[in-house]
N, C-alpha and C positions, 0 to 999 in steps of 0.2 A: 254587920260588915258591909263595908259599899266597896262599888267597883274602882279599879285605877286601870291606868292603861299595861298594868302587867297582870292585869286579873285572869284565870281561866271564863273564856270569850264566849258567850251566848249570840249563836247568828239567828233571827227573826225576819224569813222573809217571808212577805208582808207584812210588816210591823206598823206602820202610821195609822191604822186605824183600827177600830171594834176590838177583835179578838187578838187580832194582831199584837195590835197598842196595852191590850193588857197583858197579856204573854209579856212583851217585852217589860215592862214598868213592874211585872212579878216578879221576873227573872234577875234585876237589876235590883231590887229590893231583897232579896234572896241573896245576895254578894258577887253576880258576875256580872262583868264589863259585855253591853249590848250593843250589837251594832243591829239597826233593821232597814230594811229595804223597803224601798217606794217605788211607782212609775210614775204616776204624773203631778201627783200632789207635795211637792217638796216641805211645804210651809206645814201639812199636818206629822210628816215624818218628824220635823226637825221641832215642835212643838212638844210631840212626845219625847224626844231627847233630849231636850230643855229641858222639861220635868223631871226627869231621871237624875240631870247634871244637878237640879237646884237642889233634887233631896240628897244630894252627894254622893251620886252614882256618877258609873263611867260612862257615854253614850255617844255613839255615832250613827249618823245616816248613809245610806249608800242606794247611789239610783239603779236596780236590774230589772228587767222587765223578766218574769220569769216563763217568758217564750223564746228565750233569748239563751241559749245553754252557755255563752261565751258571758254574757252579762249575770249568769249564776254562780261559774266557777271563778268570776274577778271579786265577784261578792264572797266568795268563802277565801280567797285569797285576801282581798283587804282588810277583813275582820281579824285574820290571822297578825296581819303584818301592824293593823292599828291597836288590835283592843291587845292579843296577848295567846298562848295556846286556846286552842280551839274542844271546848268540853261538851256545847250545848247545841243542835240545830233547829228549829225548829221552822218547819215547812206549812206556812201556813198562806201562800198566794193562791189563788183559785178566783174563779169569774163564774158568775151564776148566767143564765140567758134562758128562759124559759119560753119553749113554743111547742105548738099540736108538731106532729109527725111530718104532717103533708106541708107545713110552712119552716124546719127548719132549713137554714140555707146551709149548704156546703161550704161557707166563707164560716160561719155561727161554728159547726162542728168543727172543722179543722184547728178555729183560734180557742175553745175548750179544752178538745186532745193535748193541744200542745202546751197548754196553761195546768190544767188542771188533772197528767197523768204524764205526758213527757217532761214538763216543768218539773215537777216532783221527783220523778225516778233522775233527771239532769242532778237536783240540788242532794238528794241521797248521795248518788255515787260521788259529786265532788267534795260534799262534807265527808264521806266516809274515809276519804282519802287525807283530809287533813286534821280528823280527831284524834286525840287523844282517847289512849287503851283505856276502856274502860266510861267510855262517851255516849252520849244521850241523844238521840233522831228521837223528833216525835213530830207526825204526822196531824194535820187538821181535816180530816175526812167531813160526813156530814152521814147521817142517822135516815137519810134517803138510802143507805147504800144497802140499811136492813128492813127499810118497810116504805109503802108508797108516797110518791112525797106526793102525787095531787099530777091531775093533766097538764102537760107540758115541762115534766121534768125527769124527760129519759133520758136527756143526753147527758146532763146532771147527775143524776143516781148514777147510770153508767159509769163516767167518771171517777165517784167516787167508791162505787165498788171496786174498780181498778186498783186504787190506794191501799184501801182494805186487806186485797189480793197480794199488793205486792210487799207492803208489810208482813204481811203472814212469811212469804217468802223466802225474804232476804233475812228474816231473824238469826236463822242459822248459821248462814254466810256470815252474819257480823260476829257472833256468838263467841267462837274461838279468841277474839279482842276484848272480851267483856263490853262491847256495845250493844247499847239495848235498842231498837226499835218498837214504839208503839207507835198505835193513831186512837185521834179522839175525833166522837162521831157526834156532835152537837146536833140538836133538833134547833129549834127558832129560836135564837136570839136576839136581842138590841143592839141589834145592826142596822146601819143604812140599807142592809136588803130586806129587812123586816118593816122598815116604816111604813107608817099606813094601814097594816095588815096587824099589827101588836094586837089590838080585842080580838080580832076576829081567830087570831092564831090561837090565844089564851083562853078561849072558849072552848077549844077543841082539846084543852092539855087536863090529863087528871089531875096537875096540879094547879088549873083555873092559873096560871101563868106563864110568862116565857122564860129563858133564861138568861144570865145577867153576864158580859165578857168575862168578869171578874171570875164568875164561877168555870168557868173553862180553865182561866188561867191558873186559877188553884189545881186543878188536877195537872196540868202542864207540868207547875213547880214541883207534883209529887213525882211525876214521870221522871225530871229532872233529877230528881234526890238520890242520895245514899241508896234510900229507906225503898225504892224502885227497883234495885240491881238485881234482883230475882225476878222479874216483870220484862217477857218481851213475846215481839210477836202477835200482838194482841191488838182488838178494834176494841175502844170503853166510848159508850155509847151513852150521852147525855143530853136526856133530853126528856127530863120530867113525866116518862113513862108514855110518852106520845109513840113508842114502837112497842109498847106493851101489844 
């Protein structure tokens, strides 16, 4: 089944790249209409939409910086109003910025916080306002949140313990809806933050590798499913046994 513009509507923010881009290209393969969100990169958002369109899916782009809570709730609003009801969220913008203690800046921390634990709780509460009973939030944490991720990544883990946290939280509150919240807690993957570092990451993994966008995004898709609706509240931690 492919998406059309009356499809039940997968929003993907951060969608143009890595985990994102596969979230969204799973989801959209899977039968919902995807719209994902970019900041400065238009040309790789709209690539991955092209792709979407050409396997005869439905696909939009939409620019929110997700520090911007006015540019997250125009985002859960546009998807609505382009793609079709609103079934699918997923939250997946965050900025990585790794430094010792004594050199990070207060300019570093503030644009984290607001990215990567106000930005998220912003796009929860406006998704949850316009999902459909019985709707799917699913969080992109990070596997720092349960074990060390290495010097210079506390503001980081921080962060993403936060998500962890407020997933757990709000499962409740949604529950009554039949909406589910999860988070998925990746360890290293083939990302533009991993380049460079791939041997040296995969040396360190029991399974002598990293992991592939793809493989996220499958769990995403299961988050998203039917087969999911007894599943919420919960941190799923993937990461080739690197928090073993």
């Amino acid at each position: 089944m492919h998406g059309s513009p009356t499809s039940p509507a997968a929003l993907v923010l951060g969608g143009s790249r890595g985990i994102g881009a596969a979230i969204a290209t799973r989801l959209a393969r899977d039968g919902l209409g995807v719209a994902l969100t970019y900041v400065s990169r238009p040309d790789q958002a709209e690539a991955v939409a092209a792709a979407i369109r050409a396997g005869g899916g439905h696909a939009m782009t939409i620019r929110a910086d997700s520090a911007d809570a006015g540019a997250i709730e125009g985002a859960v609003d546009a998807t609505v109003a382009g793609i079709g009801p609103l079934q699918v969220a997923v939250v997946n913008a965050g900025i990585y910025h790794a430094a010792p203690l004594q050199d990070v800046r207060l300019e570093t921390l503030d644009r984290m916080l607001a990215v990567n634990v106000r930005g998220v709780f912003v796009a929860v509460q406006a998704a949850s306002r316009r999902l459909r009973d019985g709707g799917r939030i699913i969080t992109i944490g990070s596997n720092v949140a349960v074990r060390g991720g290495g010097s210079g990544s506390s503001v980081y883990a921080m962060t993403k313990a936060a998500v962890a946290t407020l997933v757990r939280e709000l499962a409740p509150e949604l529950a009554p809806r039949g909406i589910t919240i999860n988070n998925i807690q990746p360890g290293p993957v083939e990302t533009d933050i991993t380049a460079g570092r791939l041997e040296m990451l995969a040396a360190r993994s029991p399974l002598q590798r990293v992991g592939r966008p793809d493989e996220v995004a499958a769990l995403a898709a299961y988050l998203a499913s039917d087969d999911a609706a007894y599943m919420t509240g919960v941190s799923l931690t993937l990461d080739g046994g690197f928090s073993i």
